[in-house]
N, C-alpha and C positions, 0 to 999 in steps of 0.2 A: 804230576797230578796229586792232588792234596788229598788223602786216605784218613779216616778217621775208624780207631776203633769200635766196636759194637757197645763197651763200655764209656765211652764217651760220649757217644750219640744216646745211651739212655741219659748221662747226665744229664746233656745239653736238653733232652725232653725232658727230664723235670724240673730243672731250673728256670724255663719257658713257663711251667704248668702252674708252681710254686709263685714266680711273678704275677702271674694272670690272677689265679688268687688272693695274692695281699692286696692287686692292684683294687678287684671286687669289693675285696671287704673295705676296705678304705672307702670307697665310692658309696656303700650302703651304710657307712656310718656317716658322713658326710650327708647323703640322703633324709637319716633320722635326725638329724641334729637340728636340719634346713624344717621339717615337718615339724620337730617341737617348736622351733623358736616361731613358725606360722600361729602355729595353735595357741602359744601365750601370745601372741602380738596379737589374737584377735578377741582376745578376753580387755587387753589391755583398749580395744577401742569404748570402752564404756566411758560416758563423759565423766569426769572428776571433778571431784569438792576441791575448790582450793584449800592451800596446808597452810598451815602458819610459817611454814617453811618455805611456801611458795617466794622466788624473790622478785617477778613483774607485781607482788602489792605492796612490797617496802617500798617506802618515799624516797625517794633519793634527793 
């Protein structure tokens, strides 16, 4: 039968806890990034001036 010491088994719990963790913070930065890029994308719906840059009014 497989026996694990008492020092391993705290490891094993905090290397579970530590993963859960970075997995969190990843997800809520992930979260903010999806939230700014909404909040410019809806600033960005204002209609626009064509630019002189724009290239559908060169002639081709």
């Amino acid at each position: 039968m497989l026996t694990a010491s008492n020092g391993e088994i705290a490891l094993f719990v905090a290397a579970v806890l530590l993963t859960l963790l970075v997995v969190a913070f990843v997800i809520g930065l992930i979260v903010h990034i999806v939230r700014e890029e909404r909040a410019a994308g809806s600033d960005d719906l204002e209609p626009r001036t064509p630019d002189s840059n724009d290239a559908s009014e060169t002639p081709s």
